[in-house]
C-alpha positions in Angstrom: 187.4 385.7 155.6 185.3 382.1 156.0 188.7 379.4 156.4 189.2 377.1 154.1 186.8 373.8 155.3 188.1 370.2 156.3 185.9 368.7 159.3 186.4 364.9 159.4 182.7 363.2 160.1 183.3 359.8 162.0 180.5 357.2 161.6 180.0 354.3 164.4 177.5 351.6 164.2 176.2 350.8 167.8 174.9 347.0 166.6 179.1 346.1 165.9 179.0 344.5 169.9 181.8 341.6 168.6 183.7 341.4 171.8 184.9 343.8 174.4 187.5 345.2 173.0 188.0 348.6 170.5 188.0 346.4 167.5 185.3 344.7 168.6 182.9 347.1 169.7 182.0 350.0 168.8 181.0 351.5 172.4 184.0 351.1 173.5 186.0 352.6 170.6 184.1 355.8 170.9 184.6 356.0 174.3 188.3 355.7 173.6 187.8 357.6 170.7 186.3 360.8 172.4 189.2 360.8 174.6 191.6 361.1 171.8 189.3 363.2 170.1 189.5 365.9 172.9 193.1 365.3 173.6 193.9 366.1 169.8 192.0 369.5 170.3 189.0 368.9 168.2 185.4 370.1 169.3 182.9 368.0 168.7 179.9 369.6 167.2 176.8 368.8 165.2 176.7 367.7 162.1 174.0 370.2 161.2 176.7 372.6 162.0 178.7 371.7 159.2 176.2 371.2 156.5 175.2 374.9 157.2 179.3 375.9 156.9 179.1 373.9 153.5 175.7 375.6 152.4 175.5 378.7 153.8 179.1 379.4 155.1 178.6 379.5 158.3 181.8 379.9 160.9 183.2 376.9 162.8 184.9 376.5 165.6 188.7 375.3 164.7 188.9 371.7 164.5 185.7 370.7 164.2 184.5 367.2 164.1 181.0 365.5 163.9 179.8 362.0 164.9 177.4 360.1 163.6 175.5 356.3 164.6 174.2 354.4 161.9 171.4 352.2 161.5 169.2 353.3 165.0 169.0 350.4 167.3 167.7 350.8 170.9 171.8 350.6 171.3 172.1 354.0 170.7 169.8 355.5 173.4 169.2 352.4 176.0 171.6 350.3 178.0 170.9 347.0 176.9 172.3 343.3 177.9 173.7 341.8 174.8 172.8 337.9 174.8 177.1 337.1 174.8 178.2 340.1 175.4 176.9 341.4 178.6 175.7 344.9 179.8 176.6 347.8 176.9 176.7 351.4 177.7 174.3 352.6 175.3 176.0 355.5 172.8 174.1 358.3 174.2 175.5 357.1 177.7 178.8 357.3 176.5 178.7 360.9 175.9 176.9 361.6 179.2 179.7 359.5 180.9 181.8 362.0 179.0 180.5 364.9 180.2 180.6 363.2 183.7 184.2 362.6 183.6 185.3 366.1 182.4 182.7 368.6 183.0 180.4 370.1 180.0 182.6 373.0 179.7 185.1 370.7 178.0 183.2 370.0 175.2 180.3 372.7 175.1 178.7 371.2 172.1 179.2 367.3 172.4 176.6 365.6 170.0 175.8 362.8 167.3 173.4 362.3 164.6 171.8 359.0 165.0 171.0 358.1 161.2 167.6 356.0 162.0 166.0 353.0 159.7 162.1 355.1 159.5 159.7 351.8 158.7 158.3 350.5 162.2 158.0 347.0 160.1 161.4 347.0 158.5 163.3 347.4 162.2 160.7 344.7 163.8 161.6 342.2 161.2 165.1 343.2 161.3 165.2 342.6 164.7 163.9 339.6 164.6 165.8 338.5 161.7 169.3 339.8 162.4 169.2 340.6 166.3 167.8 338.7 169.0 164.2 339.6 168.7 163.6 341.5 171.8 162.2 344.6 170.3 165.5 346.3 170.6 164.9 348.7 167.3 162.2 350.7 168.2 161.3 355.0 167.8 160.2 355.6 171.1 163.4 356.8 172.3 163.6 359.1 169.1 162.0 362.4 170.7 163.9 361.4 174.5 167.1 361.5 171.9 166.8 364.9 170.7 165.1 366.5 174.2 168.6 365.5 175.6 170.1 367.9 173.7 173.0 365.3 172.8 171.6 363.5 169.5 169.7 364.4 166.5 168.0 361.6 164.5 168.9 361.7 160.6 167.5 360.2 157.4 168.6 356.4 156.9 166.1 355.5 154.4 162.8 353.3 155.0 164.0 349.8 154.9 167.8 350.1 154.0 166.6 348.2 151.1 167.8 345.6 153.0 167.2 341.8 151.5 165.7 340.2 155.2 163.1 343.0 154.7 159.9 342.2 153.0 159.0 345.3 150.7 155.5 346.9 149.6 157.3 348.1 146.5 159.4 345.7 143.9 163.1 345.8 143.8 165.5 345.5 141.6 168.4 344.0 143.8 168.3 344.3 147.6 171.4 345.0 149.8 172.2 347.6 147.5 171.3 351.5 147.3 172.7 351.5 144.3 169.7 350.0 142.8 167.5 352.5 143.9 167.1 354.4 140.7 163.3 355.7 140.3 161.2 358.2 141.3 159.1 355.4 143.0 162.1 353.9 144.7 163.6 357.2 146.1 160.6 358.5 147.2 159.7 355.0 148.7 162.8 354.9 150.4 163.9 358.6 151.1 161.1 361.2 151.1 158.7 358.4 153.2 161.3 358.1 155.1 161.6 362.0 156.2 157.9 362.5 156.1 157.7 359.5 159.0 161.0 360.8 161.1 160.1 364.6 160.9 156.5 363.6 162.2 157.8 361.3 164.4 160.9 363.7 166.0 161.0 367.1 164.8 164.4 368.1 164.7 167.7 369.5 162.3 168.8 366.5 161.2 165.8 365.3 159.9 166.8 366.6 156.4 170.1 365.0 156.7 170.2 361.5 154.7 172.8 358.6 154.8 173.4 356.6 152.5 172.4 352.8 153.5 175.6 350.1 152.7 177.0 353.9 152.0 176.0 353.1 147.9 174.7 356.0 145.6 174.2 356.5 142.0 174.0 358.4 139.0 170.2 358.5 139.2 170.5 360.1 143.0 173.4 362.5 142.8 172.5 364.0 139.5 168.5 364.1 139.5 166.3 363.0 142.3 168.3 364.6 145.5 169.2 367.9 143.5 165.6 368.6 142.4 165.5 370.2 146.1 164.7 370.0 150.0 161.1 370.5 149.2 160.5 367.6 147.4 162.4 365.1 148.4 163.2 365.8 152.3 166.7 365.8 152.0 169.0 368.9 152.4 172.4 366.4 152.5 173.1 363.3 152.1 176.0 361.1 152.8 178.1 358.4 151.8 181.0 355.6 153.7 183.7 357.7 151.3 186.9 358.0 153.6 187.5 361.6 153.1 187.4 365.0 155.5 184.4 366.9 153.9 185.5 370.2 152.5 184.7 373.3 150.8 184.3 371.7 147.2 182.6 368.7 148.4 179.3 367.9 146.8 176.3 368.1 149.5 174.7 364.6 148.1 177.8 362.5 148.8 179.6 364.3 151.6 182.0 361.8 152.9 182.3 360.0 156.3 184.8 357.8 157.9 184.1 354.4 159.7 185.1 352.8 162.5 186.2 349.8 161.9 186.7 349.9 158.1 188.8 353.9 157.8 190.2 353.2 161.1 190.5 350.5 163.5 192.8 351.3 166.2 192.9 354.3 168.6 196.3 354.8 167.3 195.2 354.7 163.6 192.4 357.4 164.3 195.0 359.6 165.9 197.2 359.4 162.3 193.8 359.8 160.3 193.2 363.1 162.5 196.7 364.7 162.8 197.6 363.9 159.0 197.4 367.2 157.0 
């Protein structure tokens, strides 16, 4: 008989490089976090896996837990030198350095979903805009990311509708997904996007959609993701909701939590985790 399902889905955005410290940075919290994460017994596996136990009832291992990266910076695949913040072990190296430290046997299946930003335009003026403008948001590393075997790269919309981006397509509010709320809009925004990241880096998670700002709405959840894979790229989609995703849970707003907003503390993910 399939167990009942309750897989906690941890989100981590790689640009949050605030200091040098957990709270601070979000390299060094998952570091930390993967520790804890193995000490606790979990097994880190990918999120594909437990779409397909939510879909198609698939088995999981016991105390599963996925990881995702929001947002796809070079900071997820590349070491880079942050202007104040000095050389940061990229979040790809953190796993590696993982597996360095205690063998892949430990954790057979170690892997993140990268959630990526599609439009080449949107990242280079968002890294000029809200980075430091050295080209640090780039798809290059995209297909090196899922060759490693380590990360998948998801659905993260076109633009993030994000108001420092300058659109092809009118809005109705920007820095909100929640405004997002035609055909137009949704397929500007989330079937572009899949049709650019599937060409681009063929791989499982390219179906997999998060929610930018983590913002939904009626128009989304009810009609345009339901009408089906086929049409509109997306086989799952999730949102910022601090919850463990379980056997009720409705595929377009699967819940993750947050670093730094669900939890900020080593010793706050460790009561998130062990809390039944």
């Amino acid at each position: 008989m399939q167990r009942s399902l309750r897989v906690p889905i941890l989100a981590y955005h790689a640009t949050n490089v605030d200091g040098g410290a957990y709270a601070t940075n979000d390299h060094v919290a998952l570091a930390e976090d993967l520790r804890l994460i193995d000490a606790l017994g979990y097994r880190v596996i990918p999120l594909t896996q437990v779409v397909d136990a939510l879909l198609l009832h698939t088995a999981l291992p016991d105390r599963a837990i996925a990881l995702t990266f929001d947002d796809g910076t070079d900071f997820d695949f590349h070491d880079r030198v942050h202007p104040t913040q000095g050389p940061q072990r990229s979040m790809l190296n953190v796993l590696r350095d993982f597996i360095d430290e205690h063998g892949a046997a430990r954790q057979p299946q170690l892997h993140a979903t990268a959630f990526v930003v599609a439009s080449p335009s949107a990242r280079a003026e968002l890294d000029r805009r809200s980075m430091v403008g050295a080209g640090w948001w780039g798809d290059g590393w995209w297909p090196q990311a899922v060759a490693s075997g380590l990360l998948d790269v998801g659905n993260h919309s076109w633009d993030h509708n994000h108001a420092l981006v300058t659109q092809t397509l009118p809005r109705k509010a920007a820095d909100t997904f929640a405004s997002v709320d035609t055909i137009e809009l949704a397929d500007y925004q989330i079937r572009q996007a899949h049709e650019y990241i599937a060409s681009k880096a063929p791989n499982a998670a390219a179906d997999l959609f998060a929610y930018p700002f983590g913002e939904t709405n009626a128009f989304l959840l009810r009609e345009y993701l339901p009408s089906g894979p086929e049409r509109t790229g997306v086989r799952a989609a999730f949102t910022t909701e601090p919850a463990f995703v379980t056997s009720g849970a409705n595929r377009w707003a699967l819940p993750r939590f947050v670093c730094g907003s669900a939890w900020k503390s080593s010793d706050a993910l460790r009561e998130l985790l062990t809390v039944r």
